[in-house]
N, C-alpha and C positions, 0 to 999 in steps of 0.2 A: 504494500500500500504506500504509494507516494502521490503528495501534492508539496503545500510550503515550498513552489522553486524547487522540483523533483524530489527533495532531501527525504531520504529513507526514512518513514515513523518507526519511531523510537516509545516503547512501551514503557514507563516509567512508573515503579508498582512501592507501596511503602506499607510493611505488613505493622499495622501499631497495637501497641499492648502496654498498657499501663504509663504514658508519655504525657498527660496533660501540661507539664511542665516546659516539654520540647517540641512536642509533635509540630506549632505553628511554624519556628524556625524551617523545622524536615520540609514541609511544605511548601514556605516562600523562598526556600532556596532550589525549589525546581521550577516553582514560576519563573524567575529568576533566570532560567539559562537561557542564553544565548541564540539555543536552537529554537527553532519552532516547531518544526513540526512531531511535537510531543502528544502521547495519549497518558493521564492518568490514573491509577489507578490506586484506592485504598480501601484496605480489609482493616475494619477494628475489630481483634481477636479477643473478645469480650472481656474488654476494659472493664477494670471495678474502678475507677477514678474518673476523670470529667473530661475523657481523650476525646468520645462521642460528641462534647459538646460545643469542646474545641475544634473537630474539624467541620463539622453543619456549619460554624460562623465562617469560613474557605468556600463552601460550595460552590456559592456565587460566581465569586472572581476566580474561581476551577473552570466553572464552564464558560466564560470567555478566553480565558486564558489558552485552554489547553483543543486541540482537537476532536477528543473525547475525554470526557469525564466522569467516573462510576465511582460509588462508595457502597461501601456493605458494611452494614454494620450487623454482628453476631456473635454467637457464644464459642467458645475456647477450642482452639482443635489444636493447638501449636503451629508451632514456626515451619516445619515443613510442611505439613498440610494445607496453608494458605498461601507457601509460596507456592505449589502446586494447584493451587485453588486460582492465582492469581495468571500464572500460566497460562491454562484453558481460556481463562479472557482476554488474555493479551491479543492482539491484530497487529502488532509491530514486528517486522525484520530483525529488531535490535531487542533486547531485554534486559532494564538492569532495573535495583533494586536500592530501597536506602532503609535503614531503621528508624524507626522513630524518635530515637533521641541524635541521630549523625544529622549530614549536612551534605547537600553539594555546592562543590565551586562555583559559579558558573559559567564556566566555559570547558564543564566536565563531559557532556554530553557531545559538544560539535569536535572537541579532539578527540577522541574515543572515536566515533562516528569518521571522522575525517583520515581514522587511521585504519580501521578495519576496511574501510573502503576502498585503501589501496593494496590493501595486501590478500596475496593467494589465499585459494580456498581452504588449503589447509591450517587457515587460523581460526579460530572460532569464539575468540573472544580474548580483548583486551583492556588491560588494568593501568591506572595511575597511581600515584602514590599518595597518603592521605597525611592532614596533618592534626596532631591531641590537640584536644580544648579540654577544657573543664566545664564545670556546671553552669557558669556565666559566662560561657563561650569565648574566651579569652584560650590564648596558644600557650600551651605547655611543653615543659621539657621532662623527659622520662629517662631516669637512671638505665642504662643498661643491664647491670648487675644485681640491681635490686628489685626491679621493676615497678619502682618508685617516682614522685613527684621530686625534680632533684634541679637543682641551677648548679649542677657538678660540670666538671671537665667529658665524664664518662655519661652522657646522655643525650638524646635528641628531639627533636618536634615532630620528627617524618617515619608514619608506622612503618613502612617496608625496610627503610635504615636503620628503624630497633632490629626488625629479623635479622636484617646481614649483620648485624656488629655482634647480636648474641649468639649467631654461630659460625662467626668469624668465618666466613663464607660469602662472595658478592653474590648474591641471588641474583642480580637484576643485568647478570651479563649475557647475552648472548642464548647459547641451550639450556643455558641453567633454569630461566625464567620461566616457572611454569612445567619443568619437566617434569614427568611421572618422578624419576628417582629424588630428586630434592624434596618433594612432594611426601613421596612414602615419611623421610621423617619426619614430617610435623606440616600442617598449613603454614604457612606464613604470608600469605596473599590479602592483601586489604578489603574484606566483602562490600565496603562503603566505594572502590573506585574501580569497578567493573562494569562490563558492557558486552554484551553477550549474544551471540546469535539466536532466535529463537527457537530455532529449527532444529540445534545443536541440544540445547533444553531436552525436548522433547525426542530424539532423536535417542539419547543415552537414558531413557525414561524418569528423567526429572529427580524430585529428591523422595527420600524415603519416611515415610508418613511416622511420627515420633524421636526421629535420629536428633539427636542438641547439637549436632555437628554437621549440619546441614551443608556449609560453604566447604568444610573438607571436602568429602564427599563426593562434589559436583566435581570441583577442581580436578581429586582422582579419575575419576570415571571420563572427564573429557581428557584429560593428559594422555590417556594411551592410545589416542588416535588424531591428536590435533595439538597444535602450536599456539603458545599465549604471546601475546604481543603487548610491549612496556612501554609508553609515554613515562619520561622522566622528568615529569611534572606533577605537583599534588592536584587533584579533581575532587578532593570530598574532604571534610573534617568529621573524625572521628571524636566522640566526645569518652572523656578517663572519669568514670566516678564508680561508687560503690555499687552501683545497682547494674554493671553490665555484668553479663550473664560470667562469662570467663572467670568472675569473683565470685557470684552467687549460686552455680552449679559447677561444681569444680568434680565433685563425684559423677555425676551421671555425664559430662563431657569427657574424662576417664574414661568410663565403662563403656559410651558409647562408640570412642577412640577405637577401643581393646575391638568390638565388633566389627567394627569398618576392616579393621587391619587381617581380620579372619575371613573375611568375607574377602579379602584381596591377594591373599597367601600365594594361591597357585598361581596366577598371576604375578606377582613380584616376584617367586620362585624359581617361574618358568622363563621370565625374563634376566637371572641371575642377578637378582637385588637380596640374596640369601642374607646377605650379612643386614644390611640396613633395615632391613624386615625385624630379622633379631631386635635386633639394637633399638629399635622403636618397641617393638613391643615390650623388653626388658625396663625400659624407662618407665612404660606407661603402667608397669605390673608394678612395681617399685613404688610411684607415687600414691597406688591404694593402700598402701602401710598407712597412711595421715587420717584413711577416714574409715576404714572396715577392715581391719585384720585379720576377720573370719575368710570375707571374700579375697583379701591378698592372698592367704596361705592356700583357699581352695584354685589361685589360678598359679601358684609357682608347682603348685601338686599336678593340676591339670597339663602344663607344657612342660615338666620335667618328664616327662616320654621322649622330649625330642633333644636329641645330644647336641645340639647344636644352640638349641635356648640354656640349658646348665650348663656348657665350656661359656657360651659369649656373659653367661649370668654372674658366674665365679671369677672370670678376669674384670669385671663392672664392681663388683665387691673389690677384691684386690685394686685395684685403681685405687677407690678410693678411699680404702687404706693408707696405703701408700701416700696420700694427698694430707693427710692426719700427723704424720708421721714426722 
């Protein structure tokens, strides 16, 4: 679907849940972009607080504003089942997504847009880099090491530049960006500066209905057959407080972790990522010591079948040992 001066529509979706505090920002920073020919879309995923009330006062200036304009408001089904939900409505070539407490640039949409459009088919979606705010959307600097609020030497303002410096690795060079194997260890890709083919969505069957880890996830499943592409410019502000999810389910995005990575095994196996497979799962079995030590011991009992999870598990102890010492 093109009109706006040909310019491919761009589906622009904001899943909100409990935001009355930010949602209006989330919102007037898509009005906001540059591009036009945008469609909107918003799911409120059954707010207990006044997110409802705050976007009805948007309506309005949504439907001049945007191409098309839809809201739904309803009861709880979580974050991938409305991104999913949000999906099926889309009629954009392009699909990206923001939270309800983030932000876009705006000139997040027409670089995104303006770069997939020139590169081969085999890219399927590209990302910018985003920059912290706090709760009164003022720009932060974030410890590296800590992963703290810090005006340190050791910290920065640009999410993807906390990734590279905390695994002292340039993510954002070249095949690294976005490949399947960088990928198995950990996301590090900013879900707030993404832009995504829609076809590509649906194509790898979208996300998986209760997963907390929803943007991993995606990221995997498109990596092993498609190319991410990097604008080296911020597109979206992410905002640092106590109530994003990474703080307040730190177990079920663990456990959800542990599933993804099982459901990927033969896969990472078959592609000879043996070692980093380990090695991610060993971290992620490791940090359920903090919250359930019933279920740590029932998963180091579970993969000590596999000779390969107890050698890389015992030299991971040893290390840091050694680092004590």
């Amino acid at each position: 679907m093109e009109n706006k001066n040909n310019l491919p529509l761009v589906s622009v979706c904001i899943p909100a849940y409990n935001h009355e505090k930010y949602i209006a920002e989330t919102i007037e920073s898509v009005i906001n972009q540059d591009y036009m020919n945008l469609e909107l879309i918003i799911i409120n995923d059954g707010s207990k607080d006044k997110t409802d009330e705050v976007i009805k006062k948007y309506e309005q200036k949504c439907q001049k504003r945007f191409v098309r304009f839809e809201y739904r408001n309803r009861e709880n089904k979580g974050l991938s089942a409305t991104l999913n939900e949000m999906v099926q409505w889309s009629k954009g070539k392009y699909f990206t997504a923001c939270a309800s407490d983030d932000m876009f640039l705006s000139t997040k949409v027409s670089l995104l847009v303006n770069s997939l459009e020139k590169l081969s088919e085999d890219y399927a979606v590209a990302f910018g880099n985003a920059i912290f705010i706090d709760d009164n959307s003022n720009e932060i600097y974030i410890n590296v090491n800590t992963g703290e609020l810090s005006r340190q030497e050791e910290c920065t303002k640009f999410f993807l530049d906390f990734q590279v410096l905390q695994r002292n690795c340039d993510l954002k060079i070249g095949k690294n960006f976005g490949s399947y194997e960088t990928l198995l260890i950990g996301n590090y890709l900013p879900a707030m500066s993404f832009l995504i083919k829609l076809d590509k969505i649906k194509e790898v069957g979208a996300w998986t209905s209760g997963n907390t880890i929803e943007d991993w996830e995606m990221w995997l499943k498109l990596s092993k057959n498609y190319k991410f592409a990097y604008i080296d410019e911020p597109v979206a502000l992410y905002r640092w407080h106590e109530n994003n999810t990474v703080k307040t389910m730190k177990f079920e995005l663990i456990r959800d972790s542990i599933k993804l990575l099982e459901n990927d095994k033969s896969y990472a196996l078959h592609k000879g990522y043996e070692n980093v497979f380990y090695s991610t799962l060993i971290d992620l079995v490791l940090q359920l010591r903090k919250y359930d030590k019933s279920i740590f011991l029932s998963n180091i009992f579970k993969y000590s079948k596999y000779p390969k999870f107890v050698y890389m598990l015992i030299f991971n102890i040893i290390e840091k040992i050694k680092k004590t010492i």
